[in-house]
C-alpha positions as YAML, in Angstrom:
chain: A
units: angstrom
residues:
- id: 1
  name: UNK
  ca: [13.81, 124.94, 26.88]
- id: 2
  name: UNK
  ca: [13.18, 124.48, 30.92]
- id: 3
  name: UNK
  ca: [9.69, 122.72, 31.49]
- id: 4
  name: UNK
  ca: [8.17, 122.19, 34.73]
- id: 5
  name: UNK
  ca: [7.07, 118.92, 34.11]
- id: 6
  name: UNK
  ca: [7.53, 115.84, 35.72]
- id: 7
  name: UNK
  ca: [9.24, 113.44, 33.12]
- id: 8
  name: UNK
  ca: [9.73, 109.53, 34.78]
- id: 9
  name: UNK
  ca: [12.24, 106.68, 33.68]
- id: 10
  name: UNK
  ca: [11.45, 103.12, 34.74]
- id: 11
  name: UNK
  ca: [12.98, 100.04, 34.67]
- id: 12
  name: UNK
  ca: [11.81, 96.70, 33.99]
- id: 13
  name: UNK
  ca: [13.35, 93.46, 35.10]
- id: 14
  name: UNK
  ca: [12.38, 89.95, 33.93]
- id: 15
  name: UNK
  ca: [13.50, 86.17, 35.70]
- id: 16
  name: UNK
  ca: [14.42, 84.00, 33.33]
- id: 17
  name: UNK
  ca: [12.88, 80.37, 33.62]
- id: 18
  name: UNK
  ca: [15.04, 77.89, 35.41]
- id: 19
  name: UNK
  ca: [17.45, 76.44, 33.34]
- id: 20
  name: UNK
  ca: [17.18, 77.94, 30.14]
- id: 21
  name: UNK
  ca: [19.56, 79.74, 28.21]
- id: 22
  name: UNK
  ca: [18.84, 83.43, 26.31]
- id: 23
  name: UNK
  ca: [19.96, 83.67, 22.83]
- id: 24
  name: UNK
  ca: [17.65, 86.94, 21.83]
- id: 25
  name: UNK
  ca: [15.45, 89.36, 22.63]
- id: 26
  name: UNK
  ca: [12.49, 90.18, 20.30]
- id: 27
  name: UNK
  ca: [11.96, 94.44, 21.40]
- id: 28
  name: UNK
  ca: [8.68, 95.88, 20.67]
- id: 29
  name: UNK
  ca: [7.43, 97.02, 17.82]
- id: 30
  name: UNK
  ca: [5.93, 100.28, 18.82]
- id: 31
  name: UNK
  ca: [6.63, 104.04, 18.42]
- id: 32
  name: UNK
  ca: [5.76, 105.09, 21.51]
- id: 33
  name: UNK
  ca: [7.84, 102.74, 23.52]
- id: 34
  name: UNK
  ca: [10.97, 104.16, 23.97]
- id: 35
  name: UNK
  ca: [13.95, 101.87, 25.38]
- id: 36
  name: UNK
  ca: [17.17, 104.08, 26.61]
- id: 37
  name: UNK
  ca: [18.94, 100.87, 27.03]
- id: 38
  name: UNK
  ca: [18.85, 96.66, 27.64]
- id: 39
  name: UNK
  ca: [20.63, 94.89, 30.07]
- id: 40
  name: UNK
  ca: [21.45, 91.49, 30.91]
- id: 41
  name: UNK
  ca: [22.71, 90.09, 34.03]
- id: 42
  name: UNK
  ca: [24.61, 86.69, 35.21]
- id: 43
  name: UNK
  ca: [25.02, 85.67, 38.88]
- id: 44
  name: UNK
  ca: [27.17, 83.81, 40.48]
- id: 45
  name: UNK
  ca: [24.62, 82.75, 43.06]
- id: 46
  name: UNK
  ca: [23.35, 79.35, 41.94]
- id: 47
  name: UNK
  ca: [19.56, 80.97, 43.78]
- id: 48
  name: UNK
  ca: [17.27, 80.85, 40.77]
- id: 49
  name: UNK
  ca: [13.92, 81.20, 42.16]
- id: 50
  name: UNK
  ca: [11.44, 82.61, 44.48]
- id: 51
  name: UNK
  ca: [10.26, 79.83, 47.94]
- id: 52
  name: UNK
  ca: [10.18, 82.02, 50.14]
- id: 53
  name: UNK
  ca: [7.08, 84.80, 50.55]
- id: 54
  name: UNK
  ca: [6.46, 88.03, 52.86]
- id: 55
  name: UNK
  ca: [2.50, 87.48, 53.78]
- id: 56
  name: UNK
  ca: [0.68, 90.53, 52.19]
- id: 57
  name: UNK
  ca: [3.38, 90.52, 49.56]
- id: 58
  name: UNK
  ca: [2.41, 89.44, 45.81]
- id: 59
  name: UNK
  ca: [5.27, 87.40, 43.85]
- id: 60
  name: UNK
  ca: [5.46, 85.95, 40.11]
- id: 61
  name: UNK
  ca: [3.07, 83.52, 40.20]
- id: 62
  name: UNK
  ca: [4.81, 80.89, 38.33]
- id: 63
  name: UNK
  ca: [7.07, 80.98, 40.87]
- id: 64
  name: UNK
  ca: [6.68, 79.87, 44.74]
- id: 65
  name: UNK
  ca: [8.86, 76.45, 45.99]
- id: 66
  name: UNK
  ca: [6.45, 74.56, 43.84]
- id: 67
  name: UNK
  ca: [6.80, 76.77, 40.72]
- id: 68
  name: UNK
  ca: [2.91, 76.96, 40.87]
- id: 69
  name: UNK
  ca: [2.81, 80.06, 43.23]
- id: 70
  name: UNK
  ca: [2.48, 78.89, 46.77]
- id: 71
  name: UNK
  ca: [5.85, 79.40, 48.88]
- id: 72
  name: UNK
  ca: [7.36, 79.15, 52.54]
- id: 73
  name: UNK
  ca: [5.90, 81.80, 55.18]
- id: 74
  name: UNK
  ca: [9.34, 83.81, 55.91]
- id: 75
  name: UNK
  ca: [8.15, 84.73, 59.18]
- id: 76
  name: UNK
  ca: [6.95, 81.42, 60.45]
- id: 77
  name: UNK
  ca: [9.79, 79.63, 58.59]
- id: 78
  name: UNK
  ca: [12.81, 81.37, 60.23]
- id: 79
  name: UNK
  ca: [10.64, 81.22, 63.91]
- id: 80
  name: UNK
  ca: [10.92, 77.51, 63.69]
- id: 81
  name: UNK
  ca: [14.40, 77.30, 63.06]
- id: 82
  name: UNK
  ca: [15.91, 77.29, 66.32]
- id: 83
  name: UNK
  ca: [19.20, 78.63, 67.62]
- id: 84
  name: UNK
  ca: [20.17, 74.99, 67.60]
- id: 85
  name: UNK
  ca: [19.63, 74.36, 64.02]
- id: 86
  name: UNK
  ca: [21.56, 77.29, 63.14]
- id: 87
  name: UNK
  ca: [19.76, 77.96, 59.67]
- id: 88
  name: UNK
  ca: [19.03, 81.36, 58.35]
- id: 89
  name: UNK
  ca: [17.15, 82.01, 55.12]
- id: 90
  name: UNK
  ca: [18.42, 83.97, 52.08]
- id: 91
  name: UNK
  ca: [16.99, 87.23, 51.79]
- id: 92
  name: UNK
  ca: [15.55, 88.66, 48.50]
- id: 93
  name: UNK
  ca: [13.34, 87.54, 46.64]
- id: 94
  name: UNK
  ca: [15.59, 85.31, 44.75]
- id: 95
  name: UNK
  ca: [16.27, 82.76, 48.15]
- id: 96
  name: UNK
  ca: [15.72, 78.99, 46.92]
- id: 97
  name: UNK
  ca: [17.46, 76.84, 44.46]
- id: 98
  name: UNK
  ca: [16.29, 74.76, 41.87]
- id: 99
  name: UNK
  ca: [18.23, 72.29, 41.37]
- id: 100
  name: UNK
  ca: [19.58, 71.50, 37.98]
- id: 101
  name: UNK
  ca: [23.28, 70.42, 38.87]
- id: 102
  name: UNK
  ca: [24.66, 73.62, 39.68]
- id: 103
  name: UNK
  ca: [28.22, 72.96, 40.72]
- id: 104
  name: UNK
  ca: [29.02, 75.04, 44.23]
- id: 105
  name: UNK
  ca: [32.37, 75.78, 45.23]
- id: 106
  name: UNK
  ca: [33.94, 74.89, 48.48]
- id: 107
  name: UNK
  ca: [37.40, 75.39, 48.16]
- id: 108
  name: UNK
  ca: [37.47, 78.20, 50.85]
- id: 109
  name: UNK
  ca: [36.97, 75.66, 53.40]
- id: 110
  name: UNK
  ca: [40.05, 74.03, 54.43]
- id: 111
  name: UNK
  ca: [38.65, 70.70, 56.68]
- id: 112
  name: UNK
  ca: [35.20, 69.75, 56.07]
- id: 113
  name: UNK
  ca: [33.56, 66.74, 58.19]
- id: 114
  name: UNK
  ca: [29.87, 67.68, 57.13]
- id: 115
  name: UNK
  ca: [28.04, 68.96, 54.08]
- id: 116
  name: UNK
  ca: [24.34, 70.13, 55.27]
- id: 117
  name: UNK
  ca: [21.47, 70.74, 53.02]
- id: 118
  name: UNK
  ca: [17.90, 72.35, 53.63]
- id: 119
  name: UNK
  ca: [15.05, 71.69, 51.45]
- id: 120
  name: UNK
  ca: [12.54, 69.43, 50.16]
- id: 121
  name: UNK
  ca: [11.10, 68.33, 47.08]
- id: 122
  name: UNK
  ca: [7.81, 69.13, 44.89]
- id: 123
  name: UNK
  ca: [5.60, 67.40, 42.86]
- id: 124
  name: UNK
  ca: [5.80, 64.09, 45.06]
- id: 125
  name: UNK
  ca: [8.67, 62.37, 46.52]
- id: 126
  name: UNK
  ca: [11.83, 62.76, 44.96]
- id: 127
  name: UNK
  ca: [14.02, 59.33, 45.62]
- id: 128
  name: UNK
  ca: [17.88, 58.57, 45.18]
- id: 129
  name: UNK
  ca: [18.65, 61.62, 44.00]
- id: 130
  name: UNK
  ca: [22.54, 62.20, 43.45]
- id: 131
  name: UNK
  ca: [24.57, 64.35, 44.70]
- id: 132
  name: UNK
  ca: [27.82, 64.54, 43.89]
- id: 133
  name: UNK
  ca: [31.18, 65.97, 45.93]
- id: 134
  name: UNK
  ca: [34.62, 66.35, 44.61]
- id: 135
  name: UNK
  ca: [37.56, 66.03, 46.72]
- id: 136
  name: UNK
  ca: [41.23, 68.04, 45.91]
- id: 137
  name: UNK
  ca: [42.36, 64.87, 45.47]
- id: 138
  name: UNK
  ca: [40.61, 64.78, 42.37]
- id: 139
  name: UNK
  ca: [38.51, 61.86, 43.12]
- id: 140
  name: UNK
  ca: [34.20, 62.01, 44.12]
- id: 141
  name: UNK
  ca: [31.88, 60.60, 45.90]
- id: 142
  name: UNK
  ca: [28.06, 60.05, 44.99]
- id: 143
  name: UNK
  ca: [25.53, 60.80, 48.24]
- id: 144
  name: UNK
  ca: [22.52, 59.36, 47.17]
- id: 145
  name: UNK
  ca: [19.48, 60.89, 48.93]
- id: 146
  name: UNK
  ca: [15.89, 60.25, 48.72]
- id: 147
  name: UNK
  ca: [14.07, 63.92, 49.40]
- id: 148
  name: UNK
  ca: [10.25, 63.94, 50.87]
- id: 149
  name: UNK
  ca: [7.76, 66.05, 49.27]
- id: 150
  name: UNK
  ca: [7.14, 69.50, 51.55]
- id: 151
  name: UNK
  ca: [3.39, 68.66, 52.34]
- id: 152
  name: UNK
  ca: [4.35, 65.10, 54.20]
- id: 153
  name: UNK
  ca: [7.27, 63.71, 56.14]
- id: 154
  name: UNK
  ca: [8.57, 59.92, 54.70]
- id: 155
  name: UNK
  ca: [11.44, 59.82, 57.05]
- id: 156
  name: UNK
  ca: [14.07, 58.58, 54.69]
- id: 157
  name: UNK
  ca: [17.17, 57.67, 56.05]
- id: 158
  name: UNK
  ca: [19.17, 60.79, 55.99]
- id: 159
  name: UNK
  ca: [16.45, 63.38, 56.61]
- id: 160
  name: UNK
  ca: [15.38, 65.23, 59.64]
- id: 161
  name: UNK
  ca: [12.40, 67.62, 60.29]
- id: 162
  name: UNK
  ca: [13.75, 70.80, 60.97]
- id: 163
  name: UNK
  ca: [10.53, 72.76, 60.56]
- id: 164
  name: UNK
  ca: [6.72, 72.11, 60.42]
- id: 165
  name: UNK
  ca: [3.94, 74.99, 59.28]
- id: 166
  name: UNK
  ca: [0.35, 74.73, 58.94]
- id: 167
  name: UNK
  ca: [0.12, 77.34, 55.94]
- id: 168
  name: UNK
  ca: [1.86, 78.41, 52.59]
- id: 169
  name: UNK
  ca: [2.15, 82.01, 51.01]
- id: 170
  name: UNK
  ca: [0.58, 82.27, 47.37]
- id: 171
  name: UNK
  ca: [1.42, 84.66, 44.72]
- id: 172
  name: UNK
  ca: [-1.39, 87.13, 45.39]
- id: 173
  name: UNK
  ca: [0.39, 87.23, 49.12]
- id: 174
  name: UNK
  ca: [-2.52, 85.30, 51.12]
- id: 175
  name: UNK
  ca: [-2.18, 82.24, 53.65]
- id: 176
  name: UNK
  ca: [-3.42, 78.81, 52.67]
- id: 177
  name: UNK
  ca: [-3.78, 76.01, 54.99]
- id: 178
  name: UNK
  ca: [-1.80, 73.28, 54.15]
- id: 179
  name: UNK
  ca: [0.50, 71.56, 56.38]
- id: 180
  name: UNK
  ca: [3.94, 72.41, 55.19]
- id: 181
  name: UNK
  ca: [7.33, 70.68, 56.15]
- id: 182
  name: UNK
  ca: [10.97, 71.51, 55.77]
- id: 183
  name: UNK
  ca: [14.06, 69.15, 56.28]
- id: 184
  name: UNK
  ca: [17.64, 69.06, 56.56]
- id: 185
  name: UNK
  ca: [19.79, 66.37, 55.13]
- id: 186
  name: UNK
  ca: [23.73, 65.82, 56.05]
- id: 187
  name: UNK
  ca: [26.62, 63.83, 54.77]
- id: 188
  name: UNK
  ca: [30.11, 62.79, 56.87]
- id: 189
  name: UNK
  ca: [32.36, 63.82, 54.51]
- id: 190
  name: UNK
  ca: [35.24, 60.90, 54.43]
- id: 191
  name: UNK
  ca: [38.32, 60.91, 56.93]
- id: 192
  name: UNK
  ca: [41.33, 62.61, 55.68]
- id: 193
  name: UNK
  ca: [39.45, 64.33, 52.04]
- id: 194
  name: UNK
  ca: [39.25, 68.04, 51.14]
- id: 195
  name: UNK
  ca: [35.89, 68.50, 49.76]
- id: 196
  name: UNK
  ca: [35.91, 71.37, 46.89]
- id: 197
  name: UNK
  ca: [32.83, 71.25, 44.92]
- id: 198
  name: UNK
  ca: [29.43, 69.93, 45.74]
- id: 199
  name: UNK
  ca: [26.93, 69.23, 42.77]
- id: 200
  name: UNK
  ca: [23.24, 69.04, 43.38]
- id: 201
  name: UNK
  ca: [21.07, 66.70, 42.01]
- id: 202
  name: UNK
  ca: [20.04, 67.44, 37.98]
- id: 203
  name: UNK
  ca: [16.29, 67.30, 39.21]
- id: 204
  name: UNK
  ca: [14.58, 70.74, 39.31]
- id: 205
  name: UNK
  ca: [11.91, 69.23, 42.23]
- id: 206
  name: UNK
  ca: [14.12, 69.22, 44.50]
- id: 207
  name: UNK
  ca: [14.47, 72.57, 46.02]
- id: 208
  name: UNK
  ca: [17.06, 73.48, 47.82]
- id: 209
  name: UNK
  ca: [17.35, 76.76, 51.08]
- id: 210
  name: UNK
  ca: [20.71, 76.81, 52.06]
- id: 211
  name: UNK
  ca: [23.50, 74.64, 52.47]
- id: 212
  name: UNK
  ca: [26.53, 74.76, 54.91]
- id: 213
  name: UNK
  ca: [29.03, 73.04, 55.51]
- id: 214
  name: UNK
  ca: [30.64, 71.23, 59.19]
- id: 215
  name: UNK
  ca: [34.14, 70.99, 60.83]
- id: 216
  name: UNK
  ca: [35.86, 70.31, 64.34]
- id: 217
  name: UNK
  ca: [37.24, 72.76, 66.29]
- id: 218
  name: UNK
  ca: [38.69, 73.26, 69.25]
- id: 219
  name: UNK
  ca: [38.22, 70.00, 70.69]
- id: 220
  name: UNK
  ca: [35.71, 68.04, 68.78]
- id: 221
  name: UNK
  ca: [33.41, 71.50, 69.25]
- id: 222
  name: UNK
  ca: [31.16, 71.28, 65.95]
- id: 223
  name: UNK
  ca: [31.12, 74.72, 64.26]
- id: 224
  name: UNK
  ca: [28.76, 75.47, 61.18]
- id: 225
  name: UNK
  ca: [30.00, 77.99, 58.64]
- id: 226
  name: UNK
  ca: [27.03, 79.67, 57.74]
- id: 227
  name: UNK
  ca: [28.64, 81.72, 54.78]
- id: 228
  name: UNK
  ca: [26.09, 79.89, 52.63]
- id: 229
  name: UNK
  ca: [22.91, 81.61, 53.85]
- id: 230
  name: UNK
  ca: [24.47, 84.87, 52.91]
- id: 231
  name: UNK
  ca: [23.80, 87.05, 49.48]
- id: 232
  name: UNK
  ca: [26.23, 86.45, 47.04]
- id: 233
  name: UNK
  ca: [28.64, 84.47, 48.97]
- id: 234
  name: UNK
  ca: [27.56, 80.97, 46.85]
- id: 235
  name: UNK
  ca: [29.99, 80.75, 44.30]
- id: 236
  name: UNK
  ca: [29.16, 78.22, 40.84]
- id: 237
  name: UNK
  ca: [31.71, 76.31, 39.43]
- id: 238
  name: UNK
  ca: [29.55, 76.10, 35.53]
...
């Protein structure tokens, strides 16, 4: 029989922690909550977590690019990365990866003279980390890196300041002032190799924003293939 009342379905999404695996899901035990159906979803994104904040916008609070709720400033974070840096930050709210060896797929990109990551690390300085390309020759190639921590600059060889902010974004959405850095890292791929896969380091403190990679054209003109920074475009190997 017709009513004229206003009956609501809702849906309810949950991240799972970095890393882990689901086997089950324990529904509750209640009459009056009625489920019309579960749903899990896989991505082929290797983004697993939430670094980037809106100001006045509330996020999980385990979450942040420390995992303790306190995250990049989107606004002020894509104002300091110039034109010449050529970075652009994921959008969503899933837009920064913890790295736990994902395996990312290159094998779109024909010649590749520079792999470029930007990042940081948490929870203190992160050194020789490994990072590891494959080649279609079959064979790799270990870049070991050493990643500073995103409240100070150590200047290791192979990192660059790309960005410096004097506030974070917590999980209830508010600024705190804490001098905040972000860095970009690069690797000459060797003369002559294909590079296919690139492996990040199996080290969930280092975070990682985007990664693109380098080639010559027209001339020795360096062109950056930004495909990286866009949603869904990140393939995983595993």
């Amino acid at each position: 029989m017709p009513t004229d009342r206003v009956l609501n379905v809702f849906r309810y999404t949950y991240a799972l922690p970095v890393g882990k695996a689901l086997t089950s899901i324990g529904l509750p035990s209640h009459q009056y909550v009625v489920l019309m159906g579960v749903n899990v979803t896989s991505s082929n994104s290797p983004y697993n977590s939430t670094g980037v904040a809106t100001a006045g916008t509330k996020y999980y609070a385990k979450s942040g690019f420390d995992a303790s709720g306190n995250a990049y400033d989107r606004d002020s974070l894509q104002s300091v990365l110039s034109v010449e840096n050529q970075w652009s930050i994921q959008p969503g709210a899933l837009n920064t990866i913890a790295s736990v060896g994902q395996v990312i797929d290159t094998t779109s990109h024909a010649t590749t003279n520079e792999v470029r990551l930007l990042g940081a690390a948490v929870f203190g300085d992160q050194v020789r980390q490994e990072i590891i390309l494959g080649f279609s020759d079959g064979s790799t190639e270990t870049w070991t890196q050493s990643f500073s921590d995103w409240i100070h600059s150590k200047a290791f060889p192979g990192e660059r300041v790309v960005g410096l902010m004097d506030h974070q974004i917590t999980s209830e959405g508010n600024l705190s002032l804490k001098s905040t850095y972000l860095f970009e890292y690069s690797y000459q791929v060797p003369t002559g190799k294909r590079l296919t896969s690139i492996q990040l380091p199996k080290n969930g403190n280092v975070r990682i924003l985007s990664i693109a990679v380098e080639r010559d054209e027209d001339e020795g003109h360096l062109l950056r293939d930004a495909f990286f920074n866009r949603l869904g475009s990140v393939r995983l190997i595993n």
